[in-house]
N, C-alpha and C positions, 0 to 999 in steps of 0.2 A: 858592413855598410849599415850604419844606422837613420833609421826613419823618424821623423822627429814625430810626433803623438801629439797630431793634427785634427781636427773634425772634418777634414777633407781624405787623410788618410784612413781616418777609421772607418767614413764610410766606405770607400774602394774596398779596405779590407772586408767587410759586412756583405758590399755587393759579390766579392771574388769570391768568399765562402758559401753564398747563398748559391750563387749560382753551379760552381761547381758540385759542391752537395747535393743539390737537384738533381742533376747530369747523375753522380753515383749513384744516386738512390732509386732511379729511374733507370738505371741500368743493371744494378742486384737486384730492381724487383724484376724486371724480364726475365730474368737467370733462374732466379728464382721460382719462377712461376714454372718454372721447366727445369731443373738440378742437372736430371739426367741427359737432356739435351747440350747443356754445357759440358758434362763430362762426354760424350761424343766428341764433343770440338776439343776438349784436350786431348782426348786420345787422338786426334786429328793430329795434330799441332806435335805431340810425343812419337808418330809412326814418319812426319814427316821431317823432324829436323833430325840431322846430323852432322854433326864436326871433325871430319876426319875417323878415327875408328870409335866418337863418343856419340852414342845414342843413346834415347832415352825409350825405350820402347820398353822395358824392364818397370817400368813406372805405370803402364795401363791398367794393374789391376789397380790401382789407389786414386781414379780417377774419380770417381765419384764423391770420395774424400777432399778429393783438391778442389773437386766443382762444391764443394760445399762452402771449402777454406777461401776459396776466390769471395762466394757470392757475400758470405759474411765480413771480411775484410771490407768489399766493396763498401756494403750497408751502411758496418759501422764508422766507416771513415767519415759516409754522406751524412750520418746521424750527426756525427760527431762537427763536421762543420757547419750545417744548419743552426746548431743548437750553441756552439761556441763551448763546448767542452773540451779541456784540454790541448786547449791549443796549440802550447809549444809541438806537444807529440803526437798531436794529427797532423801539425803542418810536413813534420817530417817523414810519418808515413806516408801521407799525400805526396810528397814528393818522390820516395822509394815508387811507391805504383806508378807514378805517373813515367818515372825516367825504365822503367819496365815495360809497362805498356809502350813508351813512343817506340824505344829501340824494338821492340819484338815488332812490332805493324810494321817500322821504317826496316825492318829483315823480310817480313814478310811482302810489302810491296815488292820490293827490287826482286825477291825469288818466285813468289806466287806460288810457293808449296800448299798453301792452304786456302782456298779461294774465297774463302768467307770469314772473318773472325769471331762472329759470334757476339761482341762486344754487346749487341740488345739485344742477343736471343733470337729469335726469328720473328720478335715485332718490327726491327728494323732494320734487312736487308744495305750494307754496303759493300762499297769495294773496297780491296785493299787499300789501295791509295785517298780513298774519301776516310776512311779509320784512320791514315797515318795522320792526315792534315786536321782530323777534329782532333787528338792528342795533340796535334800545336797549338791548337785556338785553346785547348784545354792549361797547356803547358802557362800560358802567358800568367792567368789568374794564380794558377799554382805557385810562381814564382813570386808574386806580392805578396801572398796567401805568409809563403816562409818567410821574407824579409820583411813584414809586418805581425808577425806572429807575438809578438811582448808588447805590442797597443795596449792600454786597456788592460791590462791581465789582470785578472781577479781571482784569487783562490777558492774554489767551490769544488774541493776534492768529495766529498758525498752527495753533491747532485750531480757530478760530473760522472761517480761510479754508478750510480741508480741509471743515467742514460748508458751505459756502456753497457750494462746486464741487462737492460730490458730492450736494447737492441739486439744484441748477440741472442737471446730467448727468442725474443719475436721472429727474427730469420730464420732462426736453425727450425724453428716450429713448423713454419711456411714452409721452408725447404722439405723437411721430411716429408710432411701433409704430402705435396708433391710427389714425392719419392714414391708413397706409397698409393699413388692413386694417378689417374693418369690429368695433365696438371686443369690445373681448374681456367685457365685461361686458355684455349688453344691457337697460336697463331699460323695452328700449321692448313695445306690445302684441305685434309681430312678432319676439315672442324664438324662437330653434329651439325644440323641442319643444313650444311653446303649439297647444292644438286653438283657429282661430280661429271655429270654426262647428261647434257642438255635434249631432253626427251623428246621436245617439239619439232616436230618430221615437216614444217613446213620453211626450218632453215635451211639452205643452202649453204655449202662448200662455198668460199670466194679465193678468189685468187689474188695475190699482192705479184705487181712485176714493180721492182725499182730501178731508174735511168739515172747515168749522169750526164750532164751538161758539159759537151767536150769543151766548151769556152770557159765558163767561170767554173766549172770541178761542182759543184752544186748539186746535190741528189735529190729524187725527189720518188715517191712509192704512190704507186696507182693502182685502183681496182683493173682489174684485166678490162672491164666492160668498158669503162672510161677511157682505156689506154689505147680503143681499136676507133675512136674516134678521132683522138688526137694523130695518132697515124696515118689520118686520109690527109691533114696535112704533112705535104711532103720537105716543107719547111722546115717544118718542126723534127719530124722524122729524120735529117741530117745534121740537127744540132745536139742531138740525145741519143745516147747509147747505151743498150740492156747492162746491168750489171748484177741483179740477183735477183729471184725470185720468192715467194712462200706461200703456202696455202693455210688458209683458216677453217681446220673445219670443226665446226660446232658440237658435234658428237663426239670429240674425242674426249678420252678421260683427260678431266682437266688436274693431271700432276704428270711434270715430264718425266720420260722412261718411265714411267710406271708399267709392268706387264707381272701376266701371273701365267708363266713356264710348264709345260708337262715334260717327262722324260725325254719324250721328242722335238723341245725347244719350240711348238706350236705353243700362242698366246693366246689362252681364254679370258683374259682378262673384260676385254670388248661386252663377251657374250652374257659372262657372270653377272656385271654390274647392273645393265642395263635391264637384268631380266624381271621381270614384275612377280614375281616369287621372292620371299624374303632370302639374306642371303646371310650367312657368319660366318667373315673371313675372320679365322684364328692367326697370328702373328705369332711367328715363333723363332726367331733367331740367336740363338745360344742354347744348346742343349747341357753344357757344361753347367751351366747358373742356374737352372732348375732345382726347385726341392719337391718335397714328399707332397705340398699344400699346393704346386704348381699342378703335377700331378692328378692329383684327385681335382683341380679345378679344371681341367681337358675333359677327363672323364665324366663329371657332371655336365659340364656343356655341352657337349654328345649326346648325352642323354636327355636332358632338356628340348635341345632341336630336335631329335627323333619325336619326340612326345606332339613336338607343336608342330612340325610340319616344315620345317627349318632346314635348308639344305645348307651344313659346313662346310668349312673348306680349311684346308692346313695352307699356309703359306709360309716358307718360310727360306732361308739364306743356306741352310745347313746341307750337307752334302747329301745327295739321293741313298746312298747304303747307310749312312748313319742316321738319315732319319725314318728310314725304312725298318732299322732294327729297333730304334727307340718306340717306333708303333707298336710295332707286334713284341715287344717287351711290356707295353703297357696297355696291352689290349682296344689298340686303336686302331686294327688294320682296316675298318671299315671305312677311315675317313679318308674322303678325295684330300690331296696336296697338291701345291703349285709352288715354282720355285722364283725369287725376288732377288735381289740386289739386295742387302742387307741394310745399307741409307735407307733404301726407299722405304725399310720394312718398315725401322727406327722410325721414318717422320708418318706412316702413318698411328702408329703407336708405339708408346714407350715401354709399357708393359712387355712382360717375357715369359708369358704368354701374354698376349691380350686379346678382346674380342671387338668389332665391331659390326654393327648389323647393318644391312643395306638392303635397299628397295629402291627400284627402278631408277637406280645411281644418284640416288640420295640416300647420307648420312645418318640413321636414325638414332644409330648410341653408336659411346664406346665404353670399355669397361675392363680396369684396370683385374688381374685375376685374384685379385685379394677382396673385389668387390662385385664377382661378376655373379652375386645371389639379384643385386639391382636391376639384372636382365628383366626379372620379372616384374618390376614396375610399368616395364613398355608395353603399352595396349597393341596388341597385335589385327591390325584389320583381314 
């Protein structure tokens, strides 16, 4: 099909690459900002599909590889059509990702193996179904993008390579940066300064009851205290019927299933946070991925909070005899542990180990264990 080399199509073309560019580059940088949190969602996406007897679960050690090869593909695509570099073969890559991404979301709605795709990172939460339909609002441009792709062409093979290598550098830089530090943007519930456990004892617990209207189906959620007034009408009272409840209470830790486990499945989580004594929950889920430098960064942080008056704590995914032996292998039996869900460990830190310190269920650091000497910048009151 050829387009004829319009000043009406070359804008379309301009706005289709701007815009979708944007879209890329704003969704490698979220990726980006967190490598290792993407490599989670692939190994998500790797433990959840299969095809009869073909899995892909043989591929989870290389994840962090491929969260890398994602977030730079992505970058440089958005680099690349912003800037109008190499068109012919951005349109066509653009197109390869884009006919990738719609089918894996349009697999992923209809099965809902993976409840989240990750697509912004954790700046922007959707659903399956709202990911597949923005891949079609995406798809529309993508397709003028290719069949306007020879508009205009102009040959600029050395400023076209100069944006390809200084895109590919700038990403892969970010990315590692990241990797190796916990990321510098947090969009998760345990960002520094978040109060995770709302201190002021003069909230009240409330109650939510929701009715629906037996005539038009119509729902509607009411504080309990309002709901016992509308009840002395007996009117009303016969046109509305209970259908679910929930209670809000203010003192919870604000990240769901959050809990920190003893041998006996009792949750101290509650008691730890909230307590007005400083607090270093260590995070530790994979003892396999540990080196000599993790290591020796446990044992200084130990020693550290003994010095200041710091009560630690281990928290971690790993099984109770194997993390019991890993202590008393490395001279850690003094330290209390508590056991996690491994997700929940991952979103409050990336690190393997890592530290974060806490005061009266607020945030006060975290600290990747390749940087955790930075503990002592925190003025301890």
């Amino acid at each position: 099909m050829e387009i004829k080399d319009t000043k009406q199509n070359w804008t379309l073309n301009v706005i289709a690459r701007m815009f979708v560019g944007l879209v890329f580059v704003f969704s490698s940088f979220v990726k980006g900002v967190d490598p290792l949190g993407t490599a989670f969602k692939i190994e998500d996406y790797l433990t959840a599909w299969q095809f009869g007897s073909l899995s892909f679960e043989w591929l989870e050690p290389a994840t962090p590889f491929l969260s890398m090869l994602l977030i730079t593909l992505e970058f440089l695509v958005g680099v690349m059509l912003i800037t109008g570099s190499f068109r012919r073969i951005t349109a066509w890559m653009l197109a390869a990702m884009m006919l990738f991404f719609t089918c894996t979301t349009l697999y992923d709605a209809i099965t809902n193996k993976v409840d989240d795709c990750g697509c912004f990172g954790d700046a922007i939460k959707l659903t399956n179904w709202q990911t597949f339909w923005k891949n079609i609002i995406l798809d529309v441009p993508t397709v003028w993008i290719v069949l306007t792709r020879n508009l205009r062409r102009k040959k600029r093979t050395e400023r076209d390579m100069l944006v390809v290598i200084f895109s590919i550098v700038l990403i892969v830089i970010f990315g590692l940066f990241n990797i190796n530090n916990e990321p510098c943007i947090d969009f998760r519930p345990w960002k520094v300064g978040n109060q995770m456990v709302d201190m002021d004892e003069n909230l009240k617990v409330k109650s939510y009851l929701t009715y629906r209207n037996k005539t038009t189906g119509e729902t509607e959620e009411f504080l309990s205290e309002d709901l016992m007034k509308r009840m002395e009408d007996s009117a009303w009272e016969e046109q509305w019927e209970w259908e679910s409840s929930r209670v809000e209470d203010p003192h919870e830790i604000k990240a769901d299933g959050f809990a920190m486990l003893d041998l006996e499945m009792a949750d101290h989580a509650q008691e730890l946070i909230v307590s007005d004594q400083y607090l270093m929950i260590t995070t530790l889920y994979n003892l396999e991925k540990l080196d000599e430098q993790a290591v020796r960064s446990l044992q200084r942080m130990r020693d550290f909070c003994d010095r200041n008056g710091i009560q630690m704590v281990l928290l971690s995914s790993v099984l109770p005899e194997q993390l019991q032996d890993f202590m008393h292998q490395n001279e850690l039996d003094d330290l209390e542990f508590f056991f996690a869900d491994a997700t929940a460990i991952k979103t409050i830190l990336r690190s393997n180990p890592g530290y974060m310190l806490m005061k009266e269920g607020k945030v006060i650091g975290k600290w990747h264990y390749k940087k955790a000497r930075n503990v002592l910048d925190v003025e301890l009151n």
